[in-house]
N, CA and C of each residue as an Amber inpcrd file, in Angstrom:
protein
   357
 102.1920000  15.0470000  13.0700000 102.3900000  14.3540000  11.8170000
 101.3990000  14.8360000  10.7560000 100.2810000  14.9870000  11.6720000
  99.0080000  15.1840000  10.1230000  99.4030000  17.0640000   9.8110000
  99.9580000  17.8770000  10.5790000 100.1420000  18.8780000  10.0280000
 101.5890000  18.7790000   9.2320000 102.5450000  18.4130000   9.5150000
 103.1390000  18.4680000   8.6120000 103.1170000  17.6170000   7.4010000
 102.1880000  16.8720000   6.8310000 101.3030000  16.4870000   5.8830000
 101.1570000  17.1610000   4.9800000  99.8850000  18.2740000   5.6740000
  99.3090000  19.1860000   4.9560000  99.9260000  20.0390000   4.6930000
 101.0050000  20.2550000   5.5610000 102.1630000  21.4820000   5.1510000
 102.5580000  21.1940000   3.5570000 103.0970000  19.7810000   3.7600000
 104.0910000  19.4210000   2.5820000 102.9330000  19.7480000   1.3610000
 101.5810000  19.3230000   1.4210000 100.5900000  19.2390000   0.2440000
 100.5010000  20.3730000  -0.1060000 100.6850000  20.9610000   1.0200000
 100.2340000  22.2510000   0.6770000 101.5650000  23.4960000  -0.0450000
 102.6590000  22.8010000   0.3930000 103.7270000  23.6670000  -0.5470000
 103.9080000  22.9870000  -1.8780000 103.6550000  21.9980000  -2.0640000
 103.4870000  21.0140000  -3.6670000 102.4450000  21.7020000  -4.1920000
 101.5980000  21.7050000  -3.9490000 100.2310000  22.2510000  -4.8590000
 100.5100000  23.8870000  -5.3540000 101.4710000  24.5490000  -4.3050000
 101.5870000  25.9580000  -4.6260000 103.0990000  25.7040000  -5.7540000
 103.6770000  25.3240000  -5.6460000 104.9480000  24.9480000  -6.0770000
 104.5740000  24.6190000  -7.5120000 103.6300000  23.6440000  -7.9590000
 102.8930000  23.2550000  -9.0420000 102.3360000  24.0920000  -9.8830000
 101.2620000  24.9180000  -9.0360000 100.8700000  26.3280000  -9.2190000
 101.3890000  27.2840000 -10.1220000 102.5280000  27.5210000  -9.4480000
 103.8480000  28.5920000  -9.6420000 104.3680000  28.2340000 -11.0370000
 104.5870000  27.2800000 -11.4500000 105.0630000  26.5040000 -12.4980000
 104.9440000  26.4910000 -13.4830000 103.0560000  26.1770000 -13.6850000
 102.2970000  26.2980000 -14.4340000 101.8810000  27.5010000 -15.1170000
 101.8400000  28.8460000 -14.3150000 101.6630000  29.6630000 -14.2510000
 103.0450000  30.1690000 -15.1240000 104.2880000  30.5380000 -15.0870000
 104.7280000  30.4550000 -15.6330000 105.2680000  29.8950000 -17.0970000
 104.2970000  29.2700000 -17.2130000 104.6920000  28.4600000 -18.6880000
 103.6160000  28.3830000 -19.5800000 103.1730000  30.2300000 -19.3090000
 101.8900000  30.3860000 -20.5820000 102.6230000  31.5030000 -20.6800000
 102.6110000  31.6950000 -22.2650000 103.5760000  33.1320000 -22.8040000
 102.3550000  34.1610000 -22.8090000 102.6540000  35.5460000 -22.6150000
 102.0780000  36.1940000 -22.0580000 102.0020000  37.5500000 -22.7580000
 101.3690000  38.2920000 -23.5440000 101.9580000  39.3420000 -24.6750000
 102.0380000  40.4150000 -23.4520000 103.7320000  40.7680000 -23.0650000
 103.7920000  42.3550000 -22.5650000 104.1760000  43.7070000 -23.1660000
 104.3940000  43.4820000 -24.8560000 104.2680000  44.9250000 -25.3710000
 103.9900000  44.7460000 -26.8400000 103.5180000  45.5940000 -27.4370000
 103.2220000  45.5830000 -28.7590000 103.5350000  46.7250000 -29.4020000
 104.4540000  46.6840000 -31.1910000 104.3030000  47.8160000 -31.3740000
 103.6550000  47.6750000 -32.7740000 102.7730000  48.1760000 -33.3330000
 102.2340000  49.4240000 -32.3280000 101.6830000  49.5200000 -31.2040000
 101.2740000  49.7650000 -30.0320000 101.1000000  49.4250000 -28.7040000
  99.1950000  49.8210000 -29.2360000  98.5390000  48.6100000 -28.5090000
  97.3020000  48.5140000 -28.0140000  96.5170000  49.7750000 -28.2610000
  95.2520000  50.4430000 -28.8200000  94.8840000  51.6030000 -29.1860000
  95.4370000  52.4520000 -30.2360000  96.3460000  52.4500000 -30.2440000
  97.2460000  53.5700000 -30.6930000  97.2180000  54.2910000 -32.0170000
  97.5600000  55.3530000 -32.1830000  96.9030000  56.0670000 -33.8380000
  98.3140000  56.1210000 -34.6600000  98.9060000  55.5050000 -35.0560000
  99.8350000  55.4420000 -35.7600000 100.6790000  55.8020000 -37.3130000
 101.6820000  56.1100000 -37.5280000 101.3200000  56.4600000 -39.3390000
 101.4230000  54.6930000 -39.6470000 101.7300000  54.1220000 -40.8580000
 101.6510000  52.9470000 -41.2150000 102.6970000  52.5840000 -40.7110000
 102.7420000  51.4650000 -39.9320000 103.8980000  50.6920000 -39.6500000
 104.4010000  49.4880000 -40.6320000 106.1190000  49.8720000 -40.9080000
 106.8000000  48.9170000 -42.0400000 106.3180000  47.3040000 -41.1640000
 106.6060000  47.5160000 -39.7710000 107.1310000  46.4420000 -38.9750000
 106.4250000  46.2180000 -38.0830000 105.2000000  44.9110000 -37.2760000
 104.9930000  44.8880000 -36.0270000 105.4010000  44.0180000 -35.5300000
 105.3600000  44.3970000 -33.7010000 106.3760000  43.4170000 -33.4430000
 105.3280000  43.4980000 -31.9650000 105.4040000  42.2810000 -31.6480000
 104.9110000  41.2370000 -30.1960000 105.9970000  40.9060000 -29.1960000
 105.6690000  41.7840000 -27.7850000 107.0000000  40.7080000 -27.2370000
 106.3750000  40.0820000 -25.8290000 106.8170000  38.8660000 -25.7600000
 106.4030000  37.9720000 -24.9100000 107.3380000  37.5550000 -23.4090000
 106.3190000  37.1940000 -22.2250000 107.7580000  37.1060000 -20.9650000
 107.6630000  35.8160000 -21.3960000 107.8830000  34.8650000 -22.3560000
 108.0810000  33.6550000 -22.0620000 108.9540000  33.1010000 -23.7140000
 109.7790000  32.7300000 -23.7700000 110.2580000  32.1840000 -25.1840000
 109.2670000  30.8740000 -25.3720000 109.3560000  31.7330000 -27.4280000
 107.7470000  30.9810000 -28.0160000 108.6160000  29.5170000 -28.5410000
 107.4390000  28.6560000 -29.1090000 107.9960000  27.7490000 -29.9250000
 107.5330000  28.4510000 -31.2790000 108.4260000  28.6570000 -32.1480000
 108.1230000  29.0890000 -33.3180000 107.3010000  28.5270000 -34.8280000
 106.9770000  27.3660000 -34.7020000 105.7980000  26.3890000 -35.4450000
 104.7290000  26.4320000 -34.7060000 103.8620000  27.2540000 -33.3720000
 103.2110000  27.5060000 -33.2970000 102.4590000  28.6140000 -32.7960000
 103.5120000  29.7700000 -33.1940000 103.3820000  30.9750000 -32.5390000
 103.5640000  32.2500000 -33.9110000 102.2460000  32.9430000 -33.7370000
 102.8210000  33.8040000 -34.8860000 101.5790000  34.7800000 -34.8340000
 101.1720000  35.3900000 -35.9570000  99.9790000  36.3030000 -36.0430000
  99.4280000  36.5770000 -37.2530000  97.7890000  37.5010000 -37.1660000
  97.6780000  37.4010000 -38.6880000  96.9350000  38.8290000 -38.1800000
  97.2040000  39.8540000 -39.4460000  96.7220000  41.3000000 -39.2970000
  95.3170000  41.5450000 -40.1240000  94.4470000  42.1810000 -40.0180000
  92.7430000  42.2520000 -40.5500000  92.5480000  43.8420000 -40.4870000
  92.0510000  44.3230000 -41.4060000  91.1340000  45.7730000 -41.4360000
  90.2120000  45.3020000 -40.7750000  89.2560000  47.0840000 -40.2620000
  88.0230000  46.7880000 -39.4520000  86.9370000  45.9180000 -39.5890000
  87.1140000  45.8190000 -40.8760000  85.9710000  45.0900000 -41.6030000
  86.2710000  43.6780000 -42.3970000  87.2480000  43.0310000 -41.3250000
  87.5760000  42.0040000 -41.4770000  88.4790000  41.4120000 -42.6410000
  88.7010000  42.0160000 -43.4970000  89.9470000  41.7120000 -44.8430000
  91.3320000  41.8060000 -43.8230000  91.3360000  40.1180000 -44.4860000
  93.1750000  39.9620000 -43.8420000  93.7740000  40.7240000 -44.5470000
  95.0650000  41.4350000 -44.3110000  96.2340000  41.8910000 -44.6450000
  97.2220000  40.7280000 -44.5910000  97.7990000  40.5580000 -45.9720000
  99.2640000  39.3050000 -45.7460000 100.2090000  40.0150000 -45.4550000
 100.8790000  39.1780000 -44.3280000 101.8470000  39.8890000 -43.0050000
 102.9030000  38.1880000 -42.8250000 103.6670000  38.7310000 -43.4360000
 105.2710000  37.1780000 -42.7430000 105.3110000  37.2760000 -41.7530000
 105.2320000  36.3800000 -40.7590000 106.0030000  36.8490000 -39.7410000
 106.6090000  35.7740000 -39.2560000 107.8590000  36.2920000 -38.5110000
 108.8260000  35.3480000 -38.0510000 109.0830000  35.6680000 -36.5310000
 109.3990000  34.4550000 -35.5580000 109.9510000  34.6910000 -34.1940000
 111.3760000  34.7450000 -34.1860000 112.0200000  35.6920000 -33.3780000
 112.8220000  36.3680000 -33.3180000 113.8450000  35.2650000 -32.1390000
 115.2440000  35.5740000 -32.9460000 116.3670000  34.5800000 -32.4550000
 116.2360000  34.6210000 -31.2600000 116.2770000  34.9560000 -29.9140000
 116.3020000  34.4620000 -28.7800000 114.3130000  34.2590000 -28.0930000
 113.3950000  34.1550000 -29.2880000 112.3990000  33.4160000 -29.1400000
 111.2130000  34.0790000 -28.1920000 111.2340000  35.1310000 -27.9860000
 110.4200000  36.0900000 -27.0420000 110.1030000  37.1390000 -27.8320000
 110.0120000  36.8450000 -29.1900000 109.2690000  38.0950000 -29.8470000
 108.3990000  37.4820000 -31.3960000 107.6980000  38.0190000 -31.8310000
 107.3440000  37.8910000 -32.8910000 107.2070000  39.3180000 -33.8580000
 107.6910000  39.0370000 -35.3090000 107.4660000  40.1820000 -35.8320000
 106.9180000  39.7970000 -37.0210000 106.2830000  41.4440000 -37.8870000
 105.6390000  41.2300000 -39.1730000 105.8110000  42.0180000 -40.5770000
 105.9150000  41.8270000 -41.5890000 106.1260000  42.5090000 -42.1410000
 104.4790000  42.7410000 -43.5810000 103.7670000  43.7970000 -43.2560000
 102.5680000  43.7640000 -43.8040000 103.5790000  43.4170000 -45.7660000
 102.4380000  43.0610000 -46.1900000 103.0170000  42.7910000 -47.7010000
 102.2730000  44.0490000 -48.4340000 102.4580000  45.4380000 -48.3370000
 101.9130000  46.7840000 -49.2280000 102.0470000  47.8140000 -47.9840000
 101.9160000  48.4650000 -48.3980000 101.4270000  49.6030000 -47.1020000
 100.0980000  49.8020000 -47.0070000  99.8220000  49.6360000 -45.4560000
  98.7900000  49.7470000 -45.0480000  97.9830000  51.3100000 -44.9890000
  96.6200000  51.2100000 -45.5200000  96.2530000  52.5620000 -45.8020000
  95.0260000  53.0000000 -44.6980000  94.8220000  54.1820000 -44.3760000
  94.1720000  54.6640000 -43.1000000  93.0360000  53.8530000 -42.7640000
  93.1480000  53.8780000 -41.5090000  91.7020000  52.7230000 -40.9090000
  91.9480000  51.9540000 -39.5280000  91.0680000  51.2650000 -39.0250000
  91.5360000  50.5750000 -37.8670000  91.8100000  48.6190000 -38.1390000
  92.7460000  48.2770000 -37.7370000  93.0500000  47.1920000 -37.6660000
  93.0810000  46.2250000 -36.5830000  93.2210000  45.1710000 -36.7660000
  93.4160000  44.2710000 -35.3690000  94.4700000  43.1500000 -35.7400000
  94.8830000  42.8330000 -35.1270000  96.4810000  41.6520000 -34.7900000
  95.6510000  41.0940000 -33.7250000  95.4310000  39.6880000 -34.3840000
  95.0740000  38.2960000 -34.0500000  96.0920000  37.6230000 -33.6220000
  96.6340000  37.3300000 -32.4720000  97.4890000  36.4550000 -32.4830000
  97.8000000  35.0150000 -31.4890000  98.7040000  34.5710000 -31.8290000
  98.6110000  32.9240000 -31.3510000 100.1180000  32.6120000 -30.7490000
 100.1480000  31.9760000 -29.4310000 101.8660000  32.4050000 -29.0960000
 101.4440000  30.6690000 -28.4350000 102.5230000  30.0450000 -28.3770000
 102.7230000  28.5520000 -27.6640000 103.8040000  28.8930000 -27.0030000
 104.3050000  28.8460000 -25.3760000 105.5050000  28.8890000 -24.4010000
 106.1730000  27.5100000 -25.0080000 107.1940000  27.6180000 -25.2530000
 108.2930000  26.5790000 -25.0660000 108.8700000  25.9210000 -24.5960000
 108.0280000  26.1030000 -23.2820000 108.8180000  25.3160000 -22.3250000
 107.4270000  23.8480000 -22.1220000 106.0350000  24.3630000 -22.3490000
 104.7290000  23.0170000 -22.2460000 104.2720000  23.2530000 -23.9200000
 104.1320000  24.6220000 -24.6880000 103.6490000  24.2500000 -25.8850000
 102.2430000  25.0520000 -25.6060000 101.5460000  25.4140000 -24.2230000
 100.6870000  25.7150000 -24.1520000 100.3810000  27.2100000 -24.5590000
  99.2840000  26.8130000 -25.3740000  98.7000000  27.8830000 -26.5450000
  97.8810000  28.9090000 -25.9690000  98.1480000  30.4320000 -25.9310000
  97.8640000  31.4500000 -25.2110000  97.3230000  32.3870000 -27.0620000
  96.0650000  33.1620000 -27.0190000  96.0150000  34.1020000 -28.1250000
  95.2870000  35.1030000 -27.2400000  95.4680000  36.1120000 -28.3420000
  94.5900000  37.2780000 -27.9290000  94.3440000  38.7630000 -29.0850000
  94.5800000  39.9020000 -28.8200000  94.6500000  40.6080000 -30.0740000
  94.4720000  42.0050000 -29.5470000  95.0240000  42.7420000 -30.6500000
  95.9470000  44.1840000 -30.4850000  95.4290000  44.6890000 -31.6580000
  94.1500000  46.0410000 -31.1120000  93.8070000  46.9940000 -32.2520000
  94.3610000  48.4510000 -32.1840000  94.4960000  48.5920000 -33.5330000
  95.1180000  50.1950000 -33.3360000  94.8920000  50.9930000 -34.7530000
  94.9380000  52.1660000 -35.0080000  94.6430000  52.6590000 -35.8420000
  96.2260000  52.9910000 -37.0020000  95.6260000  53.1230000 -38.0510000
  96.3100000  53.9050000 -38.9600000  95.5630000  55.7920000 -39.3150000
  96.8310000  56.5740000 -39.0020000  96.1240000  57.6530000 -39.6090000
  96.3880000  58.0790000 -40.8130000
C-alpha cells in the first residue's frame, strides 16, 4: 500500500512538473538570429514554442549605447511569433532586442534578449 502511495505522488508531482514546464514561452528563433552581422533589417521577427498572449508579449530594440529605436510590434495571427517594424532605417552598429513574451496558456512572463549587428 505505502508503495503504491508513493508511486501515485510520485507520478503527480512529475505530471505537474511536465505541465508547468510547458507553459513558459520559450524564444526558439530570431531573425535576425542571435550574433549575427546583418544589412539593416525592414522586419524582426521572434518565434516562440508556445502561443503568446498578445497584451503582454512584445519587444523593444536599443543601439549599443543604449538609445531605443521605435519598433511596432505586433503578435502574429496564430500567436507564436512576434514581429517589428524599426520606424527609419537602422544605421551600422550593434543592437540588442529586449524582449518580453507571456504563454497563453498561465500568462507566465518569460524575457530575455537578442544582439546582433548591423553592417
Amino acid at each position: 500500500m505505502k508503495v503504491r502511495a508513493l508511486l501515485l505522488t510520485v507520478m503527480a508531482v512529475s505530471a505537474l512538473a511536465a505541465g508547468q514546464a510547458s507553459a513558459h514561452a520559450k524564444l526558439v528563433s530570431s531573425n535576425p538570429t542571435a550574433a549575427a552581422t546583418v544589412a539593416a533589417p525592414k522586419t524582426i521577427t521572434l518565434t516562440f514554442n508556445e502561443k503568446l498572449a498578445p497584451a503582454f508579449s512584445s519587444f523593444e530594440l536599443a543601439m549599443a549605447d543604449g538609445m531605443k529605436v521605435p519598433v511596432k510590434t505586433t503578435v502574429s495571427k496564430d500567436r507564436k511569433s512576434i514581429s517589428g517594424t524599426p520606424q527609419g532605417k537602422l544605421m551600422p552598429g550593434g543592437y540588442k532586442i529586449t524582449w518580453r513574451a507571456a504563454a497563453g496558456e498561465d500568462g507566465h512572463r518569460m524575457d530575455g534578449v537578442v544582439a546582433f549587428t548591423v553592417k
